[in-house]
C-alpha positions as CSV (number, residue, x, y, z in Angstrom):
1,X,0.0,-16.4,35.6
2,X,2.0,-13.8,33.9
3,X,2.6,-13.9,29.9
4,X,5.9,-13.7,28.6
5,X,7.7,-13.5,25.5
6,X,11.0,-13.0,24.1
7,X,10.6,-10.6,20.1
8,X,13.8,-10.5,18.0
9,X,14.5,-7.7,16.2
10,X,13.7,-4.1,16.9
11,X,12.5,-3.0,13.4
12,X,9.2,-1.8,12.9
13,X,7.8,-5.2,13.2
14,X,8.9,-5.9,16.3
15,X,8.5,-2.4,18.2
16,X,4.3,-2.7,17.1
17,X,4.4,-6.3,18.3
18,X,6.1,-5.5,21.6
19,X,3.6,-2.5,21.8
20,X,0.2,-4.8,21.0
21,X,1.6,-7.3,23.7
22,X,2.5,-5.1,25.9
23,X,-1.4,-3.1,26.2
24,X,-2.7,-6.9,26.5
25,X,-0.6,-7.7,29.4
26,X,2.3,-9.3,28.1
27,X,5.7,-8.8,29.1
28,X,7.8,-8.4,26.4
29,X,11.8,-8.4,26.3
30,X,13.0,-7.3,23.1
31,X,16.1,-8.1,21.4
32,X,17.9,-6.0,19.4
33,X,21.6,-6.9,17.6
34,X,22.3,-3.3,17.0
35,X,22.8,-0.7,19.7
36,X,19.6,1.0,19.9
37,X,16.3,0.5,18.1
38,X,15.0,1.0,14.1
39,X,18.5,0.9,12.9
40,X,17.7,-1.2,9.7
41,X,15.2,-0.2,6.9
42,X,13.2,1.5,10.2
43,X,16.1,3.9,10.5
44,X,15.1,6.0,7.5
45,X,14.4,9.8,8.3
46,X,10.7,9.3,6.8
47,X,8.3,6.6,5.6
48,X,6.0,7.1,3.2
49,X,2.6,5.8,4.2
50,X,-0.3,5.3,0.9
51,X,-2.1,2.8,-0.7
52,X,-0.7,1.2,-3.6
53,X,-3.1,-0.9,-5.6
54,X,-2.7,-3.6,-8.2
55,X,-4.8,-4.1,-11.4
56,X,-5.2,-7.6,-11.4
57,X,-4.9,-8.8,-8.0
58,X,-8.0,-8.4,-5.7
59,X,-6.5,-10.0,-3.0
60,X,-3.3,-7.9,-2.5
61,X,-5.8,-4.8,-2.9
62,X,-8.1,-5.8,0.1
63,X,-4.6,-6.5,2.0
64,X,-3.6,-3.3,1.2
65,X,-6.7,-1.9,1.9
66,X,-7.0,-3.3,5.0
67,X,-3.5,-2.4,6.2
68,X,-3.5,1.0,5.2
69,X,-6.8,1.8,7.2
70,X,-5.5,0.6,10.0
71,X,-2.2,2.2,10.3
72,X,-3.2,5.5,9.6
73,X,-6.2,5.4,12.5
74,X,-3.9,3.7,14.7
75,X,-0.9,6.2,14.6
76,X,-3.0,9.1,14.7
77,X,-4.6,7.7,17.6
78,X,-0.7,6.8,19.4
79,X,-0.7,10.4,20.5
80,X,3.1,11.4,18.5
81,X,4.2,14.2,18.2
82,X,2.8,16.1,15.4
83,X,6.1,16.8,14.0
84,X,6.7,12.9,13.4
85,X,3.7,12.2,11.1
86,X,1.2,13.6,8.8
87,X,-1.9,12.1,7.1
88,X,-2.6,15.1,5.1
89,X,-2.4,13.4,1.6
90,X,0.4,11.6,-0.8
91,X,-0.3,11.8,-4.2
92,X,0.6,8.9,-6.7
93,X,1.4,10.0,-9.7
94,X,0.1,7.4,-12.7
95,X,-0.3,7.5,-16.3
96,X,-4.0,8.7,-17.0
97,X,-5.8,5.4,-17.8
98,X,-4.3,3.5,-15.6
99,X,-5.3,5.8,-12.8
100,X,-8.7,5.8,-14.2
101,X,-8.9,1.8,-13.9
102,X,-7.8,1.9,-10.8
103,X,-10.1,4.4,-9.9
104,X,-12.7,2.6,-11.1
105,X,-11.7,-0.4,-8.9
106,X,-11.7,1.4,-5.6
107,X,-15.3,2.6,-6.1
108,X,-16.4,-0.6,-5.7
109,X,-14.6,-0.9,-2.9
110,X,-15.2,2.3,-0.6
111,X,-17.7,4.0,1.1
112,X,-17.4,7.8,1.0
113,X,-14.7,7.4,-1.9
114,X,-14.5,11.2,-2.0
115,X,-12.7,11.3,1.5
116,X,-10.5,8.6,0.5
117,X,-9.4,9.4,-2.7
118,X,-9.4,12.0,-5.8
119,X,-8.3,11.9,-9.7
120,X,-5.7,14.2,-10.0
121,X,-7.4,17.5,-11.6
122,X,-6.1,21.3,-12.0
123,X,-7.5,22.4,-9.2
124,X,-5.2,19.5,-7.1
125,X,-2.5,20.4,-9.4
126,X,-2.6,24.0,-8.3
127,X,-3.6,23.6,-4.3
128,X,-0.4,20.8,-3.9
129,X,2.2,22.4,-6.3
130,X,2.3,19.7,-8.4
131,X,3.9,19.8,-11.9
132,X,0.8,20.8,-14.7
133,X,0.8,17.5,-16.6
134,X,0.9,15.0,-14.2
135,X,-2.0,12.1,-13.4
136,X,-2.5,9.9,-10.8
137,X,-4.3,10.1,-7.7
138,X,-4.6,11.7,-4.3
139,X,-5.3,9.7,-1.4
140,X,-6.8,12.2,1.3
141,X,-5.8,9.7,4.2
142,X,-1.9,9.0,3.1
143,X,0.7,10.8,4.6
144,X,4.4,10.1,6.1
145,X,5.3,8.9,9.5
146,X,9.3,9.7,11.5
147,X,10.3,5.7,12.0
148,X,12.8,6.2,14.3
149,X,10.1,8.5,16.6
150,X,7.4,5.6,16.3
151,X,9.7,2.5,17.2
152,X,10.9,4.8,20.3
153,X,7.1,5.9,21.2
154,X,6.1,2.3,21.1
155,X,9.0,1.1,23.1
156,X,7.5,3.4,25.7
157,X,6.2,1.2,27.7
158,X,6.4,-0.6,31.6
159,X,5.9,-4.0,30.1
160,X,8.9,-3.8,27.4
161,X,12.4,-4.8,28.1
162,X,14.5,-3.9,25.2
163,X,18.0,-5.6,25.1
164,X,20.9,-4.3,22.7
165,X,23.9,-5.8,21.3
166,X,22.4,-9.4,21.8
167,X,22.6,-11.2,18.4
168,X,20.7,-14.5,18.6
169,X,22.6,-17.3,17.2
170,X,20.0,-20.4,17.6
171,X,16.7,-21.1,19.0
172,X,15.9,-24.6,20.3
173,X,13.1,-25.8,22.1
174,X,13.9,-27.4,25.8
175,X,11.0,-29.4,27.6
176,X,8.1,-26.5,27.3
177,X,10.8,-23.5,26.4
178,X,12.2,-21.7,23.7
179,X,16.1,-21.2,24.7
180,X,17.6,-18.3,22.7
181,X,21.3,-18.2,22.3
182,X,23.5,-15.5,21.4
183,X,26.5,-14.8,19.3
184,X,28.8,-14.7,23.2
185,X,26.9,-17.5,24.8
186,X,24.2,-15.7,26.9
187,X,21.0,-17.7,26.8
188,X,17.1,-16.1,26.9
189,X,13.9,-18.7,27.7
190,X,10.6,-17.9,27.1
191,X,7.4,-19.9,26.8
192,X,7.0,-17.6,23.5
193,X,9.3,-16.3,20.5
194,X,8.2,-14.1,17.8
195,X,11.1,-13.3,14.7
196,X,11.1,-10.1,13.7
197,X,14.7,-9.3,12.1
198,X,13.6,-9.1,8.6
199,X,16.1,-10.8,6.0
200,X,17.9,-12.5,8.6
201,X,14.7,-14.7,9.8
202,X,15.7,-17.3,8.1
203,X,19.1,-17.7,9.8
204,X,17.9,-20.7,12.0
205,X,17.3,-24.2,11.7
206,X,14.1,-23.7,12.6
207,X,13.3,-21.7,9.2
208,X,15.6,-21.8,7.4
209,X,13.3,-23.4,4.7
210,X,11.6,-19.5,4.5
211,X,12.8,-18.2,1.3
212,X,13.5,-14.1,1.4
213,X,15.7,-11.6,0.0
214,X,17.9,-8.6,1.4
215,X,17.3,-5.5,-1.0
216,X,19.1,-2.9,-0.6
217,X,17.7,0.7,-0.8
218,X,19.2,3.9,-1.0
219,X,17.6,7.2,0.1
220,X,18.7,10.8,-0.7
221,X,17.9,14.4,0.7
222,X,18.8,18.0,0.8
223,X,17.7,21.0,2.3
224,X,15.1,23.5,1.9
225,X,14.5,24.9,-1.7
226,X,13.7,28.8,-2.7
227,X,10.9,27.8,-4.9
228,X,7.6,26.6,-3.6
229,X,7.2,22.6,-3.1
230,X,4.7,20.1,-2.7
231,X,3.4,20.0,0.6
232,X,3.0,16.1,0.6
233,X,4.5,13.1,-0.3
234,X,4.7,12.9,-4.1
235,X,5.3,8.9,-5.6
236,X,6.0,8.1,-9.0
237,X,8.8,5.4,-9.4
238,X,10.4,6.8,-6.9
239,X,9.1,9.9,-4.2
240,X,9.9,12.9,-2.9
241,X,8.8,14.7,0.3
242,X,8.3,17.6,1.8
243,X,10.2,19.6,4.0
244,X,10.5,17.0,7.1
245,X,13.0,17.9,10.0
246,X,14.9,20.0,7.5
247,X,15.5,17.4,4.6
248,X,13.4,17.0,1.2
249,X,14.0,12.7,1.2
250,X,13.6,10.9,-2.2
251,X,14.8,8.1,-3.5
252,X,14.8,4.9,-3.3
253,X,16.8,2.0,-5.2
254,X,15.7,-1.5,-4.9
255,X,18.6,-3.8,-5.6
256,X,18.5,-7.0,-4.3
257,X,20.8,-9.0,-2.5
258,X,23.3,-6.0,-3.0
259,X,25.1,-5.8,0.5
260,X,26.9,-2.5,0.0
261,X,27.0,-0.7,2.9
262,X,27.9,2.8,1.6
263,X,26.2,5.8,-0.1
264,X,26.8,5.0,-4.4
265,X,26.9,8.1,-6.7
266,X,25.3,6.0,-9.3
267,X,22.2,5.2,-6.8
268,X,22.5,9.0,-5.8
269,X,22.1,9.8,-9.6
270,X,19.2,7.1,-10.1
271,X,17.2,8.6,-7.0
272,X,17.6,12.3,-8.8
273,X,16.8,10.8,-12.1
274,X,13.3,9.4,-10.4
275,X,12.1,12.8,-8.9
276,X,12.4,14.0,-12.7
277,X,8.7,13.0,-13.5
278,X,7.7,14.6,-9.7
279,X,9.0,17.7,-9.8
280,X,11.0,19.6,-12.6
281,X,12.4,22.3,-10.7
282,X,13.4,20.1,-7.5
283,X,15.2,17.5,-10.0
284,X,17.2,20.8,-11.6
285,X,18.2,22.2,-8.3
286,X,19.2,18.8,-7.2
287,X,21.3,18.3,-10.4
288,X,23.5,21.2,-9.4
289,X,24.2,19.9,-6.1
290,X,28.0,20.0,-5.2
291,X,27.4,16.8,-2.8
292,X,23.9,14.8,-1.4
293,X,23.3,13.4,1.6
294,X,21.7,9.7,1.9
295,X,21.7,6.7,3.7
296,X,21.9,3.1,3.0
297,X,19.3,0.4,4.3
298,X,18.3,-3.8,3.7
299,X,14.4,-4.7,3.3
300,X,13.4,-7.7,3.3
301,X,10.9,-8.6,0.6
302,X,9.3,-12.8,-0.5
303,X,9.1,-13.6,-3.9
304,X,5.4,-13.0,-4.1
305,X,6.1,-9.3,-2.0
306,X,3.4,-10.8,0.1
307,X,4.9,-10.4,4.3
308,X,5.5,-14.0,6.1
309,X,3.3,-13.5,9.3
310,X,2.2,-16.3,11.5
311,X,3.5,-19.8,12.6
312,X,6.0,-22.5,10.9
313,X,5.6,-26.1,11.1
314,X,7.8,-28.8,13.5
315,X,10.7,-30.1,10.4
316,X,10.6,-33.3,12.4
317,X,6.5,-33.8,12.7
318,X,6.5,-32.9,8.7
319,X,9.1,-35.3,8.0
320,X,6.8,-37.8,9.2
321,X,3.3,-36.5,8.4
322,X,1.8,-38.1,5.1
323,X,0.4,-36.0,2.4
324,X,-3.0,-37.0,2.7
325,X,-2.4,-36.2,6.6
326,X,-1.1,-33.0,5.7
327,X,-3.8,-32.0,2.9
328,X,-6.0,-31.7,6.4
329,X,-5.9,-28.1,7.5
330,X,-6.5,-28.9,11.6
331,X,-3.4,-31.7,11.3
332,X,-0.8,-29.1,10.0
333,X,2.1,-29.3,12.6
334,X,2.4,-25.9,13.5
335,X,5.5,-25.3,16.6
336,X,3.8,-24.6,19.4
337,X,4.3,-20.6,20.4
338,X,7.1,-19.5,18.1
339,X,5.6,-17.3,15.6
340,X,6.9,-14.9,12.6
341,X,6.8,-11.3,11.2
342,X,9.0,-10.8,8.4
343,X,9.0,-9.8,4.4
344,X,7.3,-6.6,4.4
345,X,9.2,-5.0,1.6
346,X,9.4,-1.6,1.0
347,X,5.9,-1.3,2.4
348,X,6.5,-1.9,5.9
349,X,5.2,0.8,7.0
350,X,2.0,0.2,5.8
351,X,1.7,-3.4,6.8
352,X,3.7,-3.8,9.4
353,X,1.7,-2.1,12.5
354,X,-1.5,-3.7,11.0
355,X,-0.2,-7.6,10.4
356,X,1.7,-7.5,13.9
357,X,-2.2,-6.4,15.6
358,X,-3.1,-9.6,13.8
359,X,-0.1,-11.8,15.2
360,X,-1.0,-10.4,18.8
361,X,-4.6,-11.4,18.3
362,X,-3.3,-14.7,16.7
363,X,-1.2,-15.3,20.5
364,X,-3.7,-14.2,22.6
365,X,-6.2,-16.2,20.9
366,X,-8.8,-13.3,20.2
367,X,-9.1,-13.8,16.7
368,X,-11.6,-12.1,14.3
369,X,-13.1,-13.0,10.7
370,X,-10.9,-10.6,9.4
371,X,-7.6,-11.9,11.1
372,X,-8.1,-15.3,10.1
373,X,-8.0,-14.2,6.2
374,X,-5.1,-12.2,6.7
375,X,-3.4,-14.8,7.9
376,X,-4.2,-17.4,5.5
377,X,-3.1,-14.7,3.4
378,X,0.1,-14.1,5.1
379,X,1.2,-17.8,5.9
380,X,4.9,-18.8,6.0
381,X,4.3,-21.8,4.8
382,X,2.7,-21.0,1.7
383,X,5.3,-21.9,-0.7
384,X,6.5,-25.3,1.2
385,X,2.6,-26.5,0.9
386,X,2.3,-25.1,-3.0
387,X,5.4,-27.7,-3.8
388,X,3.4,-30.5,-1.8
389,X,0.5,-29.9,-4.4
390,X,-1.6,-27.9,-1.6
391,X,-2.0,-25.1,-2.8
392,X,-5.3,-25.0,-1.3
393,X,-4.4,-25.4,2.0
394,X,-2.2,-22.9,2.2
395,X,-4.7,-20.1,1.7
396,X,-7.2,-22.3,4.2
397,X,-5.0,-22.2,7.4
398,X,-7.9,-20.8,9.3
399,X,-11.9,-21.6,8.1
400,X,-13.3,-18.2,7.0
């Protein structure tokens, strides 16, 4: 019997979940509210794809970790077009001991370090173009990635129906189907939902108990400059990268729950302000700019910046379920094939493609070691079981 399921939201999220489906035989409609897809926070002219590590939380590194190896072999294995990515480096650029901690960190981590990562030294300084005094590290795998040419590439496919101008109201379930209803009355029905459309995940009664923010980010970029300039992403508090399609991009501001739609001088004159640190000469030629480019895009981000992927309970089974019931993983009250991929932050990027691989496993039932503890790291429920005084449970979805 043929596989079907219904995805809303055409971000990044739900492109790489229609495209994991899709190779494993699913037919996959996609829904999309705008007019075409990556229109959101996937609609930026480049991503910035590199680890970003933490000094005291081990299990946000290995997530990282995890995510960031698989993204970078998957889309160099997608077969873009080498214009749209590049995993020839990003540099992060740290304050000196701090880098060295986290240096230290990682070694315990990786094999072959060297090929992964590098201390900043003169001779990087000088081969990347990168100002003399800076620290930090270079990550030999990171790179940048064109969103809107990886949502279309993974769109590509016979198996993928994608649907515009269809906002989805409400989900209900009917006998064994999910009914979809949107904003002028036309209905969808699928054994199978996923919810992809970042902040707005929440918007049904069926989740509305999922606590996440809008933030709102604003990139800038200009031309090409006549002095020589890094020939990778550059990160500090903000970053800056090279020459893509014509545009040096930097930024970004991260205000949340800050709906304004349109480019801000003041958010133009932060983004400048964060380059400062990255490149001297980029942040003076910027500074006598007549007028900047930029655009204007929402991410969605949980209090604990970790993603919500997974499955949400029944309200009504809950409602009913004692907390000595409920304290037992294998009683939980999961809804039956409607599942979620939401929250990635300003790191979607990098977790997106490799939580969604997860969630496709997670449907077709093919899951590994390694899925299961992302996922009991990832679990929507997580803060509704913390408040029931289980906060054990909520990292023990799945026996590892």
């Amino acid at each position: 019997m043929q596989k079907n399921i219904l995805i809303i939201g055409a971000g990044i999220a739900g492109c790489s979940l229609a495209h994991f489906l899709a190779i494993s035989g699913w037919d996959v409609i996609l829904l999309e509210c705008e007019n075409k897809v990556a229109l959101g926070a996937s609609g930026n002219p480049v991503a910035a794809i590199y680890p970003k590590f933490m000094l005291n939380d081990e299990a946000y590194n290995d997530f990282m970790l995890r995510s960031f190896k698989f993204t970078t072999a998957w889309i160099s294995q997608l077969g873009l077009d080498k214009n749209d990515y590049r995993f020839d480096g990003a540099v992060e650029i740290l304050e000196k001991t701090y880098a060295q901690k986290i240096e230290s960190k990682l070694s315990k981590k990786i094999i072959d370090k060297e090929k992964f990562f590098s201390l900043i030294n003169q001779s990087i300084l000088k081969e990347y173009s990168i100002e003399s005094k800076t620290s930090g590290i270079l990550f030999h795998q990171g790179g940048w990635i064109n969103p809107i040419a990886l949502c279309n590439h993974l769109i590509n496919h016979f198996n993928i129906k994608v649907i515009t101008h269809q906002k989805i109201m409400s989900i209900e379930k009917l006998n064994d189907k999910w009914k979809l209803k949107t904003e002028d009355q036309k209905t969808f029905n699928s054994s199978y939902v996923a919810i992809c459309n970042a902040s707005s995940v929440n918007q049904f009664n069926l989740t509305q108990h999922l606590h996440i923010d809008a933030f709102r980010g604003q990139i800038n970029w200009i031309g090409s400059t006549p002095f020589q300039m890094p020939p990778v992403i550059t990160c500090d508090e903000g970053y800056l990268s090279p020459l893509i399609n014509d545009k040096h991009v930097f930024g970004a501001t991260y205000a949340m729950n800050d709906f304004y739609k349109d480019i801000r001088l003041s958010d133009t004159k932060k983004n400048i302000a964060s380059i400062k640190a990255i490149h001297q000469k980029f942040y003076n030629h910027c500074e006598a700019q007549e007028s900047i480019s930029g655009r204007v895009a929402f991410r969605a981000s949980t209090k604990d910046r970790k993603p919500y992927v997974g499955s949400v309970f029944d309200n009504q089974l809950l409602g009913k379920m004692r907390i000595r019931e409920l304290a037992r993983a294998d009683q939980l009250p999961w809804l039956k094939n409607l599942y979620i991929a939401s929250g990635f932050g300003s790191r979607g990027f990098t977790f997106a493609p490799y939580c969604t691989s997860v969630l496709a496993n997670l449907i077709n039932g093919k899951l590994s070691q390694e899925d299961k503890k992302t996922l009991n790291y990832t679990n929507p429920e997580r803060y509704r079981l913390k408040k029931m005084s289980l906060k054990k449970v909520a990292s023990q979805i799945f026996k590892v």
